[in-house]
N, C-alpha and C positions, 0 to 999 in steps of 0.2 A: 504493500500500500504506500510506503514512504517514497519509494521509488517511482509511482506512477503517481504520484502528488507533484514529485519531481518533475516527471518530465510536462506533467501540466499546465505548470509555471514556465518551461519552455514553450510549451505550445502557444499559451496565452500571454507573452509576457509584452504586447502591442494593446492589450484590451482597454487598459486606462491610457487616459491622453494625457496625465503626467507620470513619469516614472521615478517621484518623490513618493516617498511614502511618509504618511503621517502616522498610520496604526498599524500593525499587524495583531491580530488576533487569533488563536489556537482555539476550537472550540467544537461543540458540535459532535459531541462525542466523550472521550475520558484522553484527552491529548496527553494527561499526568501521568499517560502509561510510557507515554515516547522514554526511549532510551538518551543518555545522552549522546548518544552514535547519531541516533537518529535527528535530536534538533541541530546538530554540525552539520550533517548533509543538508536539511530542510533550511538551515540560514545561508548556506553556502550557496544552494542552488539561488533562492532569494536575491544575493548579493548579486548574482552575475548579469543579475536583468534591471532588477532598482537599486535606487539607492535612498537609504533610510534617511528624514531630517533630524536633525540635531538634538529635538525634541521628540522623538516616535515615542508611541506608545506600543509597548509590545507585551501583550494578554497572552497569558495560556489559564484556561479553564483548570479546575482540580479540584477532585471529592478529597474532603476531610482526609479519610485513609489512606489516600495515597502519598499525603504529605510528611512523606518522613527522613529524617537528615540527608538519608545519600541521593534522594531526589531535590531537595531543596540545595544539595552542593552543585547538582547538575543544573539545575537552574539557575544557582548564582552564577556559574560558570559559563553561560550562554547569556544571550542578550536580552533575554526576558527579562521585565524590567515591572511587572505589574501581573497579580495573582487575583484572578476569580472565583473564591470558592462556593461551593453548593454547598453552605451551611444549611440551609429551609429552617431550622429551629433549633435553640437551645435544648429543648426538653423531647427526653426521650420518649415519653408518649406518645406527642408529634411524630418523631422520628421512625418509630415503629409501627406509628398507621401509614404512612409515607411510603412503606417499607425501604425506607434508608438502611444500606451499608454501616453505616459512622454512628456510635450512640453522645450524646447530648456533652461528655469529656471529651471526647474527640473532639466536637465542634469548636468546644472555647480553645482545646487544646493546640490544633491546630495553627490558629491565628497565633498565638506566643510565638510558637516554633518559630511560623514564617517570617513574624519579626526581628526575633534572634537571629534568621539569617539576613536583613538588613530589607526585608520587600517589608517597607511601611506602605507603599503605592498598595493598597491594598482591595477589594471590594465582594461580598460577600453577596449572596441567596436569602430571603427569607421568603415562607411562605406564611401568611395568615387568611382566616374564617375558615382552617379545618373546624368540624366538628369536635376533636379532642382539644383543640387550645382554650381556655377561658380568658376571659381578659385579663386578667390576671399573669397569666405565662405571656399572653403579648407584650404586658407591658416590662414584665422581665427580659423577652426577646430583646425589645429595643433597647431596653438599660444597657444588655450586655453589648452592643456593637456602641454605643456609647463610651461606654469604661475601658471595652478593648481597645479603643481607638482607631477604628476601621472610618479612612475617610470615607469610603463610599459603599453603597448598599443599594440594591435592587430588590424590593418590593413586589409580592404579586400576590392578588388572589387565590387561592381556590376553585379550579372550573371542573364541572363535570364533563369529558370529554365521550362523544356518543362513542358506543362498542367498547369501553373499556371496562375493564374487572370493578370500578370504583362505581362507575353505573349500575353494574350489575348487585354490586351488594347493598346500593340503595335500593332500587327496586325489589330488592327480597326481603328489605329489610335488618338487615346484617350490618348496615351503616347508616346513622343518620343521616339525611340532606343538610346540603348547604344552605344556611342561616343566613338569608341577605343583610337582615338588618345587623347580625352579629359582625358580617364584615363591612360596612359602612363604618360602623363605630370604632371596629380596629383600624380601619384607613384612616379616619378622624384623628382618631387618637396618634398614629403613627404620624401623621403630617405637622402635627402641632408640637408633642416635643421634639422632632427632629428638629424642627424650625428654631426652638428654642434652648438645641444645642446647635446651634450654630450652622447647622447644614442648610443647603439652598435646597428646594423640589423644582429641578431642573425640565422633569420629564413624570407622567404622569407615576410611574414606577419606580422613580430615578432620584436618589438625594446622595446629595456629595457636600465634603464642606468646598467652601471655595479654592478653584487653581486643583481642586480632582475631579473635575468632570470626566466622563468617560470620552476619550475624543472618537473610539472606532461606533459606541452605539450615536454619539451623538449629530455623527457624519450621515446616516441611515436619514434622523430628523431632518435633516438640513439638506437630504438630497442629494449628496456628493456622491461620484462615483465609485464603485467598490468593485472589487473581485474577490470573489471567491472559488475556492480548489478542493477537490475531493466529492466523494459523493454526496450526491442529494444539496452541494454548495448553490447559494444563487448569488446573482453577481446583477449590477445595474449599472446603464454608460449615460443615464440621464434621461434616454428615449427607450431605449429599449429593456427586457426584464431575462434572464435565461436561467436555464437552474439544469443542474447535472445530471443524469440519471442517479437514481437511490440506490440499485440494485449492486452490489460489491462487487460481483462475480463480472456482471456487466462493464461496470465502468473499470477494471480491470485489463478486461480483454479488447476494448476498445481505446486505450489509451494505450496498452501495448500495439495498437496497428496503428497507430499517429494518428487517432480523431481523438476529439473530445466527445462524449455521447451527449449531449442537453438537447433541451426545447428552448423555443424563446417566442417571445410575443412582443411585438412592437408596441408602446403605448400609444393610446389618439390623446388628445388635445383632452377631452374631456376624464380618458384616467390619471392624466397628469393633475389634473387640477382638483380631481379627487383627493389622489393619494400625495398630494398637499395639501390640504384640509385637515384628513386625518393625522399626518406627522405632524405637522406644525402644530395645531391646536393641541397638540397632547407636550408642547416644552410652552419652555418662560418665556422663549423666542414668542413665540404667537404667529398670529396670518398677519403677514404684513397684505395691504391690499394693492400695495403698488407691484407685488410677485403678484398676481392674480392677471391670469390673463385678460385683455380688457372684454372677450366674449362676456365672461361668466362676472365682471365687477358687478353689475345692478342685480342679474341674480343672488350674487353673494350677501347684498345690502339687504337685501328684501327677507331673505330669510333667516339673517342672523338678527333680527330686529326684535323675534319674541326672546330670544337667549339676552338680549341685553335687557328687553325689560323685566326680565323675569330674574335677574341681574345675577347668571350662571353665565355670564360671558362680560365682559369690560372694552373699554374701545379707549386707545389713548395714542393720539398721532398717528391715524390709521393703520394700529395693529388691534390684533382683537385676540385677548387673551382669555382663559378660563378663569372662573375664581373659584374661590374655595370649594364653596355649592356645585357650581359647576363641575369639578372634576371628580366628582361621584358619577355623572352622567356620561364622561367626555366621549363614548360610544354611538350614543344614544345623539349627542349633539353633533357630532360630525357627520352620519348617517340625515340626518336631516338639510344638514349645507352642501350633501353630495349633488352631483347633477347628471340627470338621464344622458347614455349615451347620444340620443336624438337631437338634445338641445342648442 
């Protein structure tokens, strides 16, 4: 797999129309299994096509357990520079409806480690409105990235996803359902003392203290072009969308014959303007309305008009941003600013 990751990055390495790189990130899987053999080939082949800016941010993903000294030396010893872990929760309860690998010591204990070895660049997983969390363990969750000193944290709810075992044992009754109003209030709650530990909520999921934002998820918001490598990876040139085939065996034997296997779909006029609606309105950035194509500006006016009076959206030097209220919704709100292909 490393090696047809490789030759990937040769095949593709014309895709972006600048060959700086601001982020690279490892993800998308358990990358904390890479050897350190393997991230020297994977930065080397890297090197031969970009070149990194002075500032890059460079992510590898990592569960809890796999963080342990003679990976974290492999890591100091490459140019990863910034650790993602899948904490989901302090508490093992959580962790064992989750069916999490790592128990609730591992989680705290992990982030020590990684510190001892010098990655303060830090940022962390939680999950809240499982059914086992009370507000009470959330509001422990937060303390502890708090005290740990993790600048940055990624937030996400609870979804039920069709055809999985987590559906399945609600319907039989095996698991409780997801409590909407239970995670409202952990979101609330979670927005509020972050804010008042000093962290900015950057992105609807996303709180970092200031100068650690995430620069590779925040380039997604903003539109910028990316690639991506490996299966099932999607990659965006601004116009166009393409994603890899998923299938391993596939995209193996296809990158062994010099293709890449992917689909791709060109965007029209009107999914771009969508799928800025949805990004933007979900950071601090907001809709600027001078990006808005001038087709869809009076549309845009007309139907952001109940969101502002219903005052779950703000308007200040025509950007239009979410508030508080509001980003309980931001789903539900974007979905309504969208516009028919037709229009």
């Amino acid at each position: 797999m490393v090696t047809a990751i490789m030759r990937e990055i040769e095949l593709r390495k014309d895709y972006l129309p600048d060959k700086k790189l601001d982020s690279v990130y490892f993800g998308g899987g358990t990358p904390s299994l890479l050897s350190a053999q393997d991230l020297t080939l994977l930065f080397d082949e890297i090197d031969k096509h970009f070149v990194f800016n002075d500032a890059a941010e460079i992510t590898l993903e990592a569960n809890p357990d796999d963080l342990t000294p003679e990976k974290l030396t492999a890591f100091q010893n490459s140019p990863v520079n910034r650790l993602s872990i899948g904490i989901q929760s302090f508490s093992d309860a959580d962790l064992s409806y989750m069916n999490r690998a790592h128990n609730a010591a591992e989680a705290a204990g992990c982030v020590r480690l990684a510190q001892e070895y010098g990655f303060d660049n830090l940022t962390v997983d939680l999950i809240y409105g499982t059914p086992t969390m009370s507000d009470a363990q959330w509001h422990e969750n937060v303390e502890r990235v708090i005290d740990l000193g993790i600048p940055h944290v990624s937030c996400y709810a609870l979804t039920v996803e069709p055809k999985t075992a987590l559906q399945h044992f609600i319907e039989k009754g095996k698991s409780k359902p997801v409590d909407e109003e239970q995670t409202a209030r952990q979101f609330e709650y979670l927005t509020e003392r972050l804010k008042a530990a000093g962290f900015v909520h950057y992105e609807i999921s996303n709180f970092a203290k200031p100068g650690s934002f995430a620069k590779h998820n925040s380039n997604y918001w903003t539109g910028n072009p990316y690639l991506g490598v490996g299966p099932s990876a999607h990659s965006f040139d601004g116009k166009s969308r393409q994603w890899n085939a998923a299938n391993n065996a596939a995209y193996l034997k296809s990158i062994a014959e010099g293709k890449v296997p992917f689909e791709r779909e060109i965007l029209t006029v009107t999914q771009r303007y969508n799928e800025y609606i949805l990004t933007a309105l979900r950071t601090v950035w907001g809709v600027h309305l001078k990006r808005i194509e001038p087709k869809f500006s009076a549309y845009f006016l007309k139907n952001v008009r109940p969101f502002l009076e219903n005052k779950t959206v703000f308007a200040e030097n025509e950007i239009y941003r979410l508030t508080e209220k509001g980003k309980l919704l931001a789903d539900n709100i974007s979905m309504e600013l969208f516009a028919e292909e037709d229009y």
